[in-house]
N, C-alpha and C positions, 0 to 999 in steps of 0.2 A: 835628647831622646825623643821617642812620638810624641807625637801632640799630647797622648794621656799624658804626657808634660811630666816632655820629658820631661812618679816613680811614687782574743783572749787567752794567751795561751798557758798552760799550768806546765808548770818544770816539773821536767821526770828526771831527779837530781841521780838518783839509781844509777840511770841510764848515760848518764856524762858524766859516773863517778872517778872514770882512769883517767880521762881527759883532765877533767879542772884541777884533780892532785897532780897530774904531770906537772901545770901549767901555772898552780896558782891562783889566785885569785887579787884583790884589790892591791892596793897601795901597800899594803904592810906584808902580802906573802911574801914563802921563801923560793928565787928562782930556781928553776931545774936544769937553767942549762939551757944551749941553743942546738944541742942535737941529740943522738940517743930517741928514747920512746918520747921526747914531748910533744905536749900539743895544744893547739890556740882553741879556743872557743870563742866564735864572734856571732855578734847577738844580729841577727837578719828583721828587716822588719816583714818580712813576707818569705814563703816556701816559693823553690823557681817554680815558674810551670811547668817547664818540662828544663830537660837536659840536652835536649837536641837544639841546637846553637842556628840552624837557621827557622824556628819558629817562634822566635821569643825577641822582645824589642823593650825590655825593663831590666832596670841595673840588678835585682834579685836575682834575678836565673843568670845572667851572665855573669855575677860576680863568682860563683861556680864553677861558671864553663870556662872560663878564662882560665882556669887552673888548670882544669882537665884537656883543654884542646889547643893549639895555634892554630894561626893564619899563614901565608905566604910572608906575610909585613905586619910589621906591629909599629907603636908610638914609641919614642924612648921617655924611659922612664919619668914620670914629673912633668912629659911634654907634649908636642904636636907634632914633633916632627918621624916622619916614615923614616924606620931603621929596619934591618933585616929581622926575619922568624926562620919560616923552615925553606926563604928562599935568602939565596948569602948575597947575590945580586941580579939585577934586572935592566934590561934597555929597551925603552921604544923604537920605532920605525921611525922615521924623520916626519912623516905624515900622524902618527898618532893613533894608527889603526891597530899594530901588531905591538905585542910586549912579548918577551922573552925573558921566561925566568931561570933563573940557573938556580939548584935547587941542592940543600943541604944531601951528603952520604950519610949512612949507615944509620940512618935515622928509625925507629921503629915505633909501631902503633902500640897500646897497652896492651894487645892483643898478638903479640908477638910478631904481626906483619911487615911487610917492609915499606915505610912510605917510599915513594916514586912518583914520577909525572903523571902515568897513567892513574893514581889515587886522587890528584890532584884534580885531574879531569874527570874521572869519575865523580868526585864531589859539584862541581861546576855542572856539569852536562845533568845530575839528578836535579838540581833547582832549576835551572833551565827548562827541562820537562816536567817541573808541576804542575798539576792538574786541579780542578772543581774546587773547592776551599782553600785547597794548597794557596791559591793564587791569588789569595783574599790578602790587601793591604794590612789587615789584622793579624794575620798567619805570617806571610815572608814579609814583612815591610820592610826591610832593613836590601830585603832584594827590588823592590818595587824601588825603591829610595835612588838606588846607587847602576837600577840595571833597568829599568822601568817594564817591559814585556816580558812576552813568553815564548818557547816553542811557538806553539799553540795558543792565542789568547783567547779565555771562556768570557773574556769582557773586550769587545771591541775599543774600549775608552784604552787600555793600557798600552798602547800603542808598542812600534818596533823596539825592540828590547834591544840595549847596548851590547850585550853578550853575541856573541856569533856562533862561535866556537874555539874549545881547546884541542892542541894535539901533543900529544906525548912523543917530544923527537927522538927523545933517548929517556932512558930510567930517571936522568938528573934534569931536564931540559921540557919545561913546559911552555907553549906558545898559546898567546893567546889573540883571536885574531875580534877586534869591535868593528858596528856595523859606522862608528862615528869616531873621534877624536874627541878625546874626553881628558881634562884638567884634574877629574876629584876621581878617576879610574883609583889610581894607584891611594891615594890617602881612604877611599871606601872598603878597601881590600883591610884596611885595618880591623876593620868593626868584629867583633867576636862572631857573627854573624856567616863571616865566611871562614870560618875554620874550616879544618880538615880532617875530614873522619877515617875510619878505616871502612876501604869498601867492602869488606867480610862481614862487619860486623853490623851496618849500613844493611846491607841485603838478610842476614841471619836474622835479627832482631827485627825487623818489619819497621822501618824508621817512617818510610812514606804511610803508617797507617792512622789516620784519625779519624775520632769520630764527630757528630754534631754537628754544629755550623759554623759558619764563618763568624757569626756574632758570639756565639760559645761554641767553642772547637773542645775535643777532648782530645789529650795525648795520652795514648795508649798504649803505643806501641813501648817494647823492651828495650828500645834505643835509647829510647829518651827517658823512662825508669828506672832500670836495673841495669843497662849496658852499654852507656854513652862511653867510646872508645875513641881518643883522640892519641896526641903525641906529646902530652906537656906534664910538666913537671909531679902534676898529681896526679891520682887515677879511683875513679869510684869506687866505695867497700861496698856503704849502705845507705839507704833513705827511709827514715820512718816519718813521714809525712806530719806536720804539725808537730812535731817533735826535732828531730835533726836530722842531715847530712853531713856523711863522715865522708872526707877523703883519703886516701893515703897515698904516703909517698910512693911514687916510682921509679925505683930504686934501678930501672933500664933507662933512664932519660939522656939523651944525646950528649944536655949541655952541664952546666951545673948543676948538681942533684936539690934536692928541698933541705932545708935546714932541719926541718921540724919531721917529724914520723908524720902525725894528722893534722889536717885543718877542719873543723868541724863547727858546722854554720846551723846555728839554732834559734827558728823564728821566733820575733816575739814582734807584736802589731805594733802596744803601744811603746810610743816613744819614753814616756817615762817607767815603763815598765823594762825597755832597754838600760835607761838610766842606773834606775835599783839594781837591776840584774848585774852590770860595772861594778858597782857601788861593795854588794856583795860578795862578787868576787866568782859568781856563778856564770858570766863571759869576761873574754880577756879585752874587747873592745866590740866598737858598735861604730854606725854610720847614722846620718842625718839629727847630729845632736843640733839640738834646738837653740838656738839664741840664749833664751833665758838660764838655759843648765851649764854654758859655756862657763861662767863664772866661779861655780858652784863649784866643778867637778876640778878645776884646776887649783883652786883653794885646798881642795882636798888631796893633792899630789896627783891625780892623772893627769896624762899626756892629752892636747888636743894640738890635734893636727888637720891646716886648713887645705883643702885644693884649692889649683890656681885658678884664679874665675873665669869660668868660661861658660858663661850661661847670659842672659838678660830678661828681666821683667820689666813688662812695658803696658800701657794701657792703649790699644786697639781701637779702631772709628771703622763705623761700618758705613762706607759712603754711599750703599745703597739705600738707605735711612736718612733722609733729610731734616735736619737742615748739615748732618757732618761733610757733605757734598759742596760744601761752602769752605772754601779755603781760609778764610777770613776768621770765621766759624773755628775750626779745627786750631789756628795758630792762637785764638781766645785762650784757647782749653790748654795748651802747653805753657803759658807764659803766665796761666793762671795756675799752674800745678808746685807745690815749693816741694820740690824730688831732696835739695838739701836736708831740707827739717827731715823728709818722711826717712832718708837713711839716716841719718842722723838718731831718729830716735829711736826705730824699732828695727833697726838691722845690726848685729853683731860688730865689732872691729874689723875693717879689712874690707867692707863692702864701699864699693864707691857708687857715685853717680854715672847712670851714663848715658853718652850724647846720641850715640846710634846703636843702628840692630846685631850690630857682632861686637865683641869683646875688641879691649884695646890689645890682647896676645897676638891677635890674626895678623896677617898682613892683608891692607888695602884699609885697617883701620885710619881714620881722616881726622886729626885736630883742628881742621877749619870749617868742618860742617858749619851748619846754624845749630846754636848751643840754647837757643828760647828759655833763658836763666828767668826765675822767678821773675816776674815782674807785673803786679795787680794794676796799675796804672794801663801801661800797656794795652795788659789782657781786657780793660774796661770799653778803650779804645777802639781795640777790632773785632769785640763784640760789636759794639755801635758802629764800625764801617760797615758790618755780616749784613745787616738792614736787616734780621733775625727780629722778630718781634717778640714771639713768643721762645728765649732761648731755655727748651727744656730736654733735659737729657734723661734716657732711660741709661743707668749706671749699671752692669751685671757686677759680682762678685761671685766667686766662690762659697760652700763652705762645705764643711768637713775634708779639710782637706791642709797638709803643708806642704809645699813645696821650696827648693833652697833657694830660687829667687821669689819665694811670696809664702815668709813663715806663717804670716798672719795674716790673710786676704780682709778678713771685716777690719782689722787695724787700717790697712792702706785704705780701704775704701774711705772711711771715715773722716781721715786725712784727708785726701783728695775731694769728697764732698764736701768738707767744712771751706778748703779751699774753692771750691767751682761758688758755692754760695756767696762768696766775700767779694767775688764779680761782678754777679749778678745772673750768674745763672740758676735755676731750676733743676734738682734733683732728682729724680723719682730711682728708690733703690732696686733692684731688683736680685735676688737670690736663687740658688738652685744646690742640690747636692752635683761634688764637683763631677763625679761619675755614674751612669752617662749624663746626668740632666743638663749639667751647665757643658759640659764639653758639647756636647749634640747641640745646646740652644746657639752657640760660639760658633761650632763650624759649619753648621748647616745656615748662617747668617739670620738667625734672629735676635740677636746681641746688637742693640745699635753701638753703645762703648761698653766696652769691658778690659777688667782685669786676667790678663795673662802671663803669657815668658815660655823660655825654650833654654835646652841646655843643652850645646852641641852633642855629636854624635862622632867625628875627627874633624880633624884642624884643616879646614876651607870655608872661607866666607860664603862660599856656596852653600853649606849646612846650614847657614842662618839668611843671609837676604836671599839668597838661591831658592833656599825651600819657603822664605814668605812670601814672596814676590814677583818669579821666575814664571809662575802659572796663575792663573784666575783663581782665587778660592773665596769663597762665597763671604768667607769671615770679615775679609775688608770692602770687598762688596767696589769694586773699579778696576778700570778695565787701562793702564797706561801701558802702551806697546813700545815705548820708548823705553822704559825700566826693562819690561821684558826681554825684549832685544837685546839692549844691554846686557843681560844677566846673562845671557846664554852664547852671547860673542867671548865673553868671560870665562864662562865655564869651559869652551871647548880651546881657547889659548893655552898655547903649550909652553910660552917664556913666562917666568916667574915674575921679571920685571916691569913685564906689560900689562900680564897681569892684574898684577900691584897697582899701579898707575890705573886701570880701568875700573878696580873696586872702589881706590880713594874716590873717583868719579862719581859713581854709580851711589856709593854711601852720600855724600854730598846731595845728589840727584834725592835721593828719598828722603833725607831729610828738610831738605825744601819744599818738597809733594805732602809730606810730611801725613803718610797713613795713622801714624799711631806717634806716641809719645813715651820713648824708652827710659827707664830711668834706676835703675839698679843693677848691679853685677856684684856677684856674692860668692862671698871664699866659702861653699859648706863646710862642715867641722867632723872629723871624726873623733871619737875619744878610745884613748888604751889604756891599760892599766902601766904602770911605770915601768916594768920591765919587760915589756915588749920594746924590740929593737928591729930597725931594719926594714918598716911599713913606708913605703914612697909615694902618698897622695898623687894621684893623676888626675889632671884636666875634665879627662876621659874614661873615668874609673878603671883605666888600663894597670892593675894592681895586683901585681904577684905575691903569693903569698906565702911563694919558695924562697922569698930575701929575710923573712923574720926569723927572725932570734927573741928566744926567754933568755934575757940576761940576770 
């Protein structure tokens, strides 16, 4: 997810009183049945920001819009791999420029419209020409991410945009022509991000309208309130803000209909406030259960359900901060970190160690890297080759904040400084709230080390060394054009097995160079109540929530 890395409220029980008797509540209720009026209540830890799918880049608002909208191509279930949505098949040009998608019939918007190519491109051609804020990495990132410019660009930095243009060869048949040859095209096309709206409801609803800034933008407009109109299985009732979002089934949907009548997602901040809320029976499940309640809640008969890891946290060197510009220096600090102990102790079941910056799921994942296994001797070693005299490090951490590869930021820290001490090096801690303060101190490169991580966004090694590496950002603070190169001879390869072979490279190459020191990859956990049936944890929170069943 983005770098905000990649993610009090009182129950107005009234108000979700048809829902939770649909549906039940903890362990001991009675089920209602997987079709008929019922319906889920899952406890959110945040309201979306908005409902319009290309200005939001946080798993909260998407895990809504993923219900209400598709894409041309989705993930299949549980995975990474690109399978059809509302297009049935696709081919490139032998060059890589042109894609052609052949596109589902009789397909129709919630708003009784008919999808077609022309809607298709009408969605593409409106991001395309956004303007003033619109164009803010904070606003479309998820377009900045996968298309980089604009029409028009109001910041000369965002250079030629991969989008050229679409043309509508016939009702079923959309073309798409880029201005390059692009590898992670078609796997970006997955992201909720580029769903497909109705262009009726697009233009009726004032979708392009917001207010504020790029730093706090306001959605405003009726598109993304009251009237976000896609093609998928659910389709919007109501939104009472701080309270809940109802959906309901769409009983016009192409493929197979929704199991359930509603899905109805009710924030609540704190996590163990989620917890109780399971517990009681007041939601049928929740997301980002914590470590410590993993135990608890399964003792108690709820279901916990892990996704497959595809995330990593890792601890960062800013080599524009001297002495981490010392090679010597940097491999000190890896061979001096024990990553076994620290999963080990404060990471759930399921999490491993890990040796580089993408998950072992992807391919171009490398088992021959350099593995810098604990080793205090060692790290004593080449500290004293660094010829470092004074080896002292200013350490960032987080806090107020959990993330599902870094439950417990001050725990790792603590670890990891008890470790660096046993070296010989020098500590100094440094803290911040994790938004903006420490995010801003990290990317704007005032963090000499710190604690981080990233949790893809689809399945290409490009989303993780791609987006660390592929460009200068200030956080690692060095400039290797060899990596870079690299990375983007990668990106625009269009055989899978060359591919492959250039990432194991490239993954090798960086851990040699060795910017930072990765060392976790985490199954997050969600928790249901026992007779919820039919929830498919995704990689990618790609999570329909048309497959569940109250049994």
């Amino acid at each position: 997810m983005l770098k905000a890395r990649r993610t009090a409220v009182v129950a107005t029980m009234a108000a979700l009183a048809l829902g939770a008797a649909a549906c039940g509540g903890g362990t001991g209720s009675k089920s209602s049945g997987g079709g008929g009026n019922a319906a889920l209540v899952f406890g959110a830890s945040a309201d979306p920001k908005t409902l319009d799918p290309a200005y939001v880049n946080d798993g909260e608002s998407f895990r809504p819009i993923r219900q209400i909208f598709e894409g041309l191509v989705t993930t299949k279930q549980g995975g990474t791999d690109v399978v059809p949505a509302l297009a049935e098949t696709w081919q490139p040009s032998p060059d890589g420029i042109t894609w052609t998608f052949n596109l589902r019939k009789n397909v129709k918007f919630q708003d009784g419209t008919l999808f077609s190519a022309a809607a298709v491109c009408f969605s593409f051609d409106r991001w395309y020409n956004f303007k003033g804020i619109q164009q803010s990495s904070s606003i479309s990132y998820y377009w900045s991410t996968v298309f980089g410019g604009f029409a028009h660009n109001d910041d000369p930095k965002l250079g030629v945009s991969l989008y050229k243009s679409c043309q509508a060869k016939d009702d079923n048949t959309a073309v798409f022509t880029l201005t390059s040859a692009s590898s992670t095209f078609l796997s970006g096309l997955t992201l909720p991000a580029f769903s497909i709206a109705s262009p009726d409801a697009l233009k009726k609803y004032n979708a392009d309208q917001i207010g504020g800034s790029a730093s706090s933008p306001s959605f405003s407009s009726e598109f993304g309130t009251a009237h976000p109109i896609g093609t998928g299985p659910y389709k919007f009732s109501s939104w009472d803000r701080n309270d809940k979002l109802v959906l309901e089934r769409n009983d016009d949907y192409w493929g197979d209909k929704a199991k359930l009548q509603r899905v109805i997602f009710k924030p609540i901040a704190d996590g163990n406030g989620r917890r109780q809320a399971l517990q009681s029976g007041e939601i049928q499940g929740y997301d980002l259960v914590a470590p410590g309640d993993i135990g608890q809640l399964r003792s108690a008969g709820f279901q916990i359900l892990e996704r497959p890891a595809f995330n990593v946290g890792y601890v960062g060197f800013n080599q524009s901060k001297p002495p981490m510009d010392n090679q010597n220096f940097r491999q000190a600090i890896a061979y001096a970190l024990n990553r076994d102990a620290l999963v080990k102790a404060k990471y759930p079941e399921g999490a491993e160690v890990a040796t580089q910056f993408q998950p072992p799921s992807l391919f171009g994942w490398n088992d021959q890297v350099p593995n810098y296994s604990y080793d205090p001797a060692k790290a004593k070693q080449l500290l004293a080759n660094s010829g470092v005299k004074d080896p002292t490090i200013e350490f960032w951490y987080p806090t107020g904040v959990s993330r599902p590869y870094m439950p417990d930021p001050a725990a790792n820290f603590q670890a990891f400084k008890a470790d660096l001490e046993v070296v010989g090096f020098k500590v100094v801690p440094k803290s911040a709230p994790w938004s903006p303060d420490y995010l801003s101190a990290v990317e704007s490169g005032n963090a000499q080390m710190y604690l981080l991580g990233w949790t893809g966004d689809f399945g290409d090694p490009d989303n993780f060394i791609g987006t660390f590496f592929r460009q200068q950002l200030p956080e690692w603070g060095f400039d290797n054009p060899k990596i870079r190169d690299d990375l983007e001879k990668a990106r625009v390869e269009t055989d899978l097995g060359k591919r492959t072979s250039e990432y194991k490279a490239i993954n090798d190459e960086i851990m040699q160079f060795l910017p930072g020191v990765p060392y976790v990859h985490t199954k997050p956990a969600l928790a249901f109540a026992k007779n919820v049936k039919g929830f498919v944890p995704s990689p990618v929170q790609e999570e329909l929530f048309s497959l569940v069943t109250l049994g």
